[in-house]
N, CA, C and O atoms as a GROMACS GRO file, in nm:
protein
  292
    1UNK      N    1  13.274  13.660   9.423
    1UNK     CA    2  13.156  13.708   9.358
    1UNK      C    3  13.074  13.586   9.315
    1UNK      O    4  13.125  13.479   9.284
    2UNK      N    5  12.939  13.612   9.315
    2UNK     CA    6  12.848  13.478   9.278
    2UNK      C    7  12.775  13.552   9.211
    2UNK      O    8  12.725  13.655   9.257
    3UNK      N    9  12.749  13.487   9.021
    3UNK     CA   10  12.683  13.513   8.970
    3UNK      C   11  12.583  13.438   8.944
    3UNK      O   12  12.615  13.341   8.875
    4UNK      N   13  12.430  13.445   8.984
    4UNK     CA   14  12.323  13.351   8.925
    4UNK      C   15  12.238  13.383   8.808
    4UNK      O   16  12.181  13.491   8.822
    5UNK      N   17  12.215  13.326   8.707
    5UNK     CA   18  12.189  13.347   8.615
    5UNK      C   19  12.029  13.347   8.634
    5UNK      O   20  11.984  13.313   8.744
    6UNK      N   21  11.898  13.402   8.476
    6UNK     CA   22  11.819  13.355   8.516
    6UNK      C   23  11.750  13.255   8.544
    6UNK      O   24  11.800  13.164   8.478
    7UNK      N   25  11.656  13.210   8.607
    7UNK     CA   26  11.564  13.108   8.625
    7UNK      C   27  11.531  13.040   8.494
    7UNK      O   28  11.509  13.098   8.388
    8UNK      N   29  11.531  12.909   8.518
    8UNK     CA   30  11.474  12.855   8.342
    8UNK      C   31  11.348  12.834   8.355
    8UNK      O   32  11.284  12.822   8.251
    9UNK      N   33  11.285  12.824   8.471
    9UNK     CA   34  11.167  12.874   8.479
    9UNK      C   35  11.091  12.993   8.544
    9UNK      O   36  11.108  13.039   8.657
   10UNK      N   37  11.009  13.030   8.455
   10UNK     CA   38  10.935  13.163   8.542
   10UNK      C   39  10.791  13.117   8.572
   10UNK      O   40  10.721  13.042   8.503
   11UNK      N   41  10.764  13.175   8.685
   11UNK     CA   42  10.680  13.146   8.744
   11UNK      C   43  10.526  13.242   8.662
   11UNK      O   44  10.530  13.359   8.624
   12UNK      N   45  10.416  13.157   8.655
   12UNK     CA   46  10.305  13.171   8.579
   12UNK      C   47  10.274  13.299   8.626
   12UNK      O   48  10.281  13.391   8.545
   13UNK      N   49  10.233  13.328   8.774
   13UNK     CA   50  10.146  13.432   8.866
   13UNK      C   51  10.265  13.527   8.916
   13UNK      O   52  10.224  13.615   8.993
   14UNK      N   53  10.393  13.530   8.892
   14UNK     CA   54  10.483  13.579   8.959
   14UNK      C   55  10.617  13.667   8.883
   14UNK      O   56  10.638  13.711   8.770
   15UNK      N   57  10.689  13.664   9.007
   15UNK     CA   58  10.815  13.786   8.888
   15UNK      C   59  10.937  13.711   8.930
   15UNK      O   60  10.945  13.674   9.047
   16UNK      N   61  11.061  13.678   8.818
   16UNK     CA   62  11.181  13.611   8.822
   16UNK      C   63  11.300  13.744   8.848
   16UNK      O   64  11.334  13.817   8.755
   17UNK      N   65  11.342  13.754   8.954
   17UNK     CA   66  11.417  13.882   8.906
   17UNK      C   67  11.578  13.811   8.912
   17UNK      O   68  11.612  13.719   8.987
   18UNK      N   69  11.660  13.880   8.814
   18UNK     CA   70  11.829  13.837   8.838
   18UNK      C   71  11.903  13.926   8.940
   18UNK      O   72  11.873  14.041   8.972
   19UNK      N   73  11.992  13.859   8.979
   19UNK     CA   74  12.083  13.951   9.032
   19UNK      C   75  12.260  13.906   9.076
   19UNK      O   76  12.296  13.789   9.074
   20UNK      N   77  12.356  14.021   9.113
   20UNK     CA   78  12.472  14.021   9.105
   20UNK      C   79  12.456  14.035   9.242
   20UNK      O   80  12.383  14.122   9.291
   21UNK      N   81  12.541  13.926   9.331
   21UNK     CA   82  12.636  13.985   9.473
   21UNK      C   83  12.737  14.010   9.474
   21UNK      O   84  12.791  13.920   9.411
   22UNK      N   85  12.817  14.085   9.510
   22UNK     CA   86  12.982  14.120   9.519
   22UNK      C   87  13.019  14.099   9.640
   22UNK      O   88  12.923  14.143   9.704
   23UNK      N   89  13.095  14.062   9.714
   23UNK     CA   90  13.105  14.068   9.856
   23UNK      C   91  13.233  14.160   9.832
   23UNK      O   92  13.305  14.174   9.734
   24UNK      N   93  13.235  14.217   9.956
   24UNK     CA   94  13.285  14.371  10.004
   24UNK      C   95  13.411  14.313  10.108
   24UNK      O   96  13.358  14.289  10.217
   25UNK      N   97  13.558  14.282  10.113
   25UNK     CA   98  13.610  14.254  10.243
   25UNK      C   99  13.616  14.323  10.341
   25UNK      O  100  13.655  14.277  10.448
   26UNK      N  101  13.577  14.452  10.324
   26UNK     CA  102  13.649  14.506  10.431
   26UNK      C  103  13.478  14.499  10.488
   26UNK      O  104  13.480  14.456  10.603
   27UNK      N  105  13.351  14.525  10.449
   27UNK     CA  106  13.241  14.504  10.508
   27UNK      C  107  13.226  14.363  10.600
   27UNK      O  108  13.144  14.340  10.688
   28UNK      N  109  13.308  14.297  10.562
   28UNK     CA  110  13.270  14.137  10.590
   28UNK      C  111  13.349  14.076  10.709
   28UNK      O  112  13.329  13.984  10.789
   29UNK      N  113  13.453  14.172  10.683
   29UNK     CA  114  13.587  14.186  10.830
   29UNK      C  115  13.511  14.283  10.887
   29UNK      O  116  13.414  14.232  10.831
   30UNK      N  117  13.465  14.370  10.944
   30UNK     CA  118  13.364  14.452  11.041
   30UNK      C  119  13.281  14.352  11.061
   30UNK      O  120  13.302  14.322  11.179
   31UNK      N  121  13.177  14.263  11.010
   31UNK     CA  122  13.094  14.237  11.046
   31UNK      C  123  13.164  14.076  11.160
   31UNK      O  124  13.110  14.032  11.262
   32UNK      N  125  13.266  14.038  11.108
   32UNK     CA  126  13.315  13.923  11.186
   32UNK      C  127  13.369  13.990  11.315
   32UNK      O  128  13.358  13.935  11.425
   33UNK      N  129  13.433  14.120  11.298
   33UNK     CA  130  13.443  14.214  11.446
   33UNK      C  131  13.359  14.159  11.534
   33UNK      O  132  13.381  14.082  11.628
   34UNK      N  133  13.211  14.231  11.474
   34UNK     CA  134  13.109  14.269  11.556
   34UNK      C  135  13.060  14.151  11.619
   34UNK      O  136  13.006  14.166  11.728
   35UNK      N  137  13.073  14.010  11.558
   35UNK     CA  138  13.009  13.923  11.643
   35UNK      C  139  13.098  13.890  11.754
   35UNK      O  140  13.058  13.839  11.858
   36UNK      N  141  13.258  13.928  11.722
   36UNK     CA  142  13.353  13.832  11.752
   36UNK      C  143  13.348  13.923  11.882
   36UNK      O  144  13.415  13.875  11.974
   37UNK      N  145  13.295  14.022  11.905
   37UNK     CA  146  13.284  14.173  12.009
   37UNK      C  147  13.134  14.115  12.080
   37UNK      O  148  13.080  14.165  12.179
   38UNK      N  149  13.089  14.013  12.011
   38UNK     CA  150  12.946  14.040  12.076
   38UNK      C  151  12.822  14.125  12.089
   38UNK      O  152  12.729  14.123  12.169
   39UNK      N  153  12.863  14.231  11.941
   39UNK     CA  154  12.773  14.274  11.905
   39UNK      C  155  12.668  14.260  11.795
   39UNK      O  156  12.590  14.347  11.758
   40UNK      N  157  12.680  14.126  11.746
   40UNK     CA  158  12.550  14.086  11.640
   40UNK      C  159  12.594  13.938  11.691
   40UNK      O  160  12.697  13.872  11.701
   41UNK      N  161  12.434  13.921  11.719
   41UNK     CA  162  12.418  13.771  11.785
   41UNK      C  163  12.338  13.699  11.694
   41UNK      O  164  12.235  13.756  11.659
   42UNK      N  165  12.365  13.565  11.639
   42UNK     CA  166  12.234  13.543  11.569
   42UNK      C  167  12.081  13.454  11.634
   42UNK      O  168  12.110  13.372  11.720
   43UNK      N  169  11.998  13.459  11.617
   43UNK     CA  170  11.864  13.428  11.673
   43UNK      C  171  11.809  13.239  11.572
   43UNK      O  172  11.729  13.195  11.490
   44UNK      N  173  11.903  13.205  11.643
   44UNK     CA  174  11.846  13.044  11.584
   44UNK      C  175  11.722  12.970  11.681
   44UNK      O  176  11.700  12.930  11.795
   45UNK      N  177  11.672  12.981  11.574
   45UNK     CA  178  11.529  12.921  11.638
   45UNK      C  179  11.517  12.764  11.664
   45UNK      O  180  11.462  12.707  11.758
   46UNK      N  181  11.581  12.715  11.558
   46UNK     CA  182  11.565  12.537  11.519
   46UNK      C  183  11.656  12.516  11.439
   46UNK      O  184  11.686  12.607  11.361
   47UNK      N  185  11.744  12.363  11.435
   47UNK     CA  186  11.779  12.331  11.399
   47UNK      C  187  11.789  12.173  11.363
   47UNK      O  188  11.811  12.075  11.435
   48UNK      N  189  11.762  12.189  11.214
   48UNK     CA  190  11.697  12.057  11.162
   48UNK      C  191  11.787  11.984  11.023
   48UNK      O  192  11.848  12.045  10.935
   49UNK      N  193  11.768  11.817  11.041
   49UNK     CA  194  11.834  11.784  10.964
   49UNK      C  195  11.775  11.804  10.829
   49UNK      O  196  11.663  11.850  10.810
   50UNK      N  197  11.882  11.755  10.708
   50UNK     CA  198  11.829  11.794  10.543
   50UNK      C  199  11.654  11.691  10.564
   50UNK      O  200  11.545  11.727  10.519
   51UNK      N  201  11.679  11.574  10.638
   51UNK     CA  202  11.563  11.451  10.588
   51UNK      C  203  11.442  11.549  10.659
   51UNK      O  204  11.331  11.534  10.609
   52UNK      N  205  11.456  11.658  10.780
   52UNK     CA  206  11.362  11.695  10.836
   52UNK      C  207  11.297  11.830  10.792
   52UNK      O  208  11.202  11.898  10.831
   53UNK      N  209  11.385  11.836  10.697
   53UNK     CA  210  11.353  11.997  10.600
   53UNK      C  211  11.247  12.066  10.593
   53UNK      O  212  11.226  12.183  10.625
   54UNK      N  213  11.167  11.974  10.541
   54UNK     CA  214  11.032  11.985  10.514
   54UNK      C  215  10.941  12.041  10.642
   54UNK      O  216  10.879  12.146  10.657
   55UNK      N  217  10.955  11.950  10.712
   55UNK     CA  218  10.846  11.912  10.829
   55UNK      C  219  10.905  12.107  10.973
   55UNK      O  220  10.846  12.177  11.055
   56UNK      N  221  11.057  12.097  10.909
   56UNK     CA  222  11.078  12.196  10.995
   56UNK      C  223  11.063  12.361  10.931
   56UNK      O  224  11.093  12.462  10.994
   57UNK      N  225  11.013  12.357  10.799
   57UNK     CA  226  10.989  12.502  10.744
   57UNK      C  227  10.822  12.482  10.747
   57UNK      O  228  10.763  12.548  10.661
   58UNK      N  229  10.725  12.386  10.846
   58UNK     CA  230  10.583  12.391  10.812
   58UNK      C  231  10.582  12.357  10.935
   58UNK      O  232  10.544  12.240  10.927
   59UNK      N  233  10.607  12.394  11.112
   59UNK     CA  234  10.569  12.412  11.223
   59UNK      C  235  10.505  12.389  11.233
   59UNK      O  236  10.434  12.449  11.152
   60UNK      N  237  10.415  12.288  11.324
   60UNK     CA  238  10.263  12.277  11.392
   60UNK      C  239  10.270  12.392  11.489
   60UNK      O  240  10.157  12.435  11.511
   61UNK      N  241  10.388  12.470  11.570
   61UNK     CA  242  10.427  12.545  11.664
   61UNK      C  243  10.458  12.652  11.608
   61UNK      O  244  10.492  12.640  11.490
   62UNK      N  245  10.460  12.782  11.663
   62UNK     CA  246  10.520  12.891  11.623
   62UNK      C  247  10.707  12.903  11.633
   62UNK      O  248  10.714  12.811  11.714
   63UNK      N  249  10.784  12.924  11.623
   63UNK     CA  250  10.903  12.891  11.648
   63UNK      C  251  10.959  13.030  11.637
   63UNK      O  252  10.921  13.110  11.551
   64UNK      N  253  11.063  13.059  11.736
   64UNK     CA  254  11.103  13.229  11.742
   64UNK      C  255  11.227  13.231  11.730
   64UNK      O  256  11.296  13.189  11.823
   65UNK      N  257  11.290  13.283  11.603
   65UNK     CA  258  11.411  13.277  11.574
   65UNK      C  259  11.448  13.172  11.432
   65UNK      O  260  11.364  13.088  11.402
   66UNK      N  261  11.517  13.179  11.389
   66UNK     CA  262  11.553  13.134  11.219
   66UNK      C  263  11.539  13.003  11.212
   66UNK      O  264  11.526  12.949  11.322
   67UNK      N  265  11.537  12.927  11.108
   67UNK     CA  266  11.510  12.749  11.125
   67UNK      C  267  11.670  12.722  11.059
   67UNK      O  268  11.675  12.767  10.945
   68UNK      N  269  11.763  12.677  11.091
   68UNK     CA  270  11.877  12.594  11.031
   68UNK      C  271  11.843  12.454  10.958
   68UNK      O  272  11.765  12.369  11.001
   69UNK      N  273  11.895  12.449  10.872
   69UNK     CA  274  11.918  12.291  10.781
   69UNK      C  275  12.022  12.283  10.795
   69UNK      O  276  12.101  12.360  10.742
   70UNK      N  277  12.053  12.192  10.866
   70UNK     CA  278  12.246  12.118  10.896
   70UNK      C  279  12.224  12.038  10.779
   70UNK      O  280  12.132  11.957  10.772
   71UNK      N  281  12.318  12.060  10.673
   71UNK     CA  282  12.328  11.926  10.582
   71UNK      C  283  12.425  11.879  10.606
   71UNK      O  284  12.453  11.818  10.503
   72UNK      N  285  12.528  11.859  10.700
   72UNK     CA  286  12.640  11.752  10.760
   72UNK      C  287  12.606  11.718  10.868
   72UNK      O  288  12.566  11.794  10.956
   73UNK      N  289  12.617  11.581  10.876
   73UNK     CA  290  12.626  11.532  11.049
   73UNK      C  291  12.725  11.581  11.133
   73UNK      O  292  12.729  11.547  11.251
   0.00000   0.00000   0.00000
């Protein structure tokens, strides 16, 4: 379980909301099934180092599929 507490800052124009995740095992063992079956594929678009972070969540290009941050070599 991961609890995050609230924000110590809130945003001027905006809304801070909290929240609780629980993770579910037996949801989480189905879902490792399904890839391990080849039925949920994931759609990686790019994959970029932490130093390129920046430059790779602000595309000059359209990019199709999710952006990764590898923070290990």
């Amino acid at each position: 379980m991961t609890i995050a507490g609230p924000p110590e800052a809130r945003p001027a124009d905006g809304l801070a909301i909290d929240f609780v995740v629980e993770s579910d095992r037996a949801q989480l063992g189905e879902i490792v099934r399904r890839v391990r079956d080849g039925r949920v594929r994931t759609n990686i678009g790019n994959v970029a180092t932490l130093d390129d972070a920046v430059g790779a969540f602000n595309p000059t290009e359209r990019v199709t599929g999710k952006t990764i941050i590898r923070v290990r070599p």
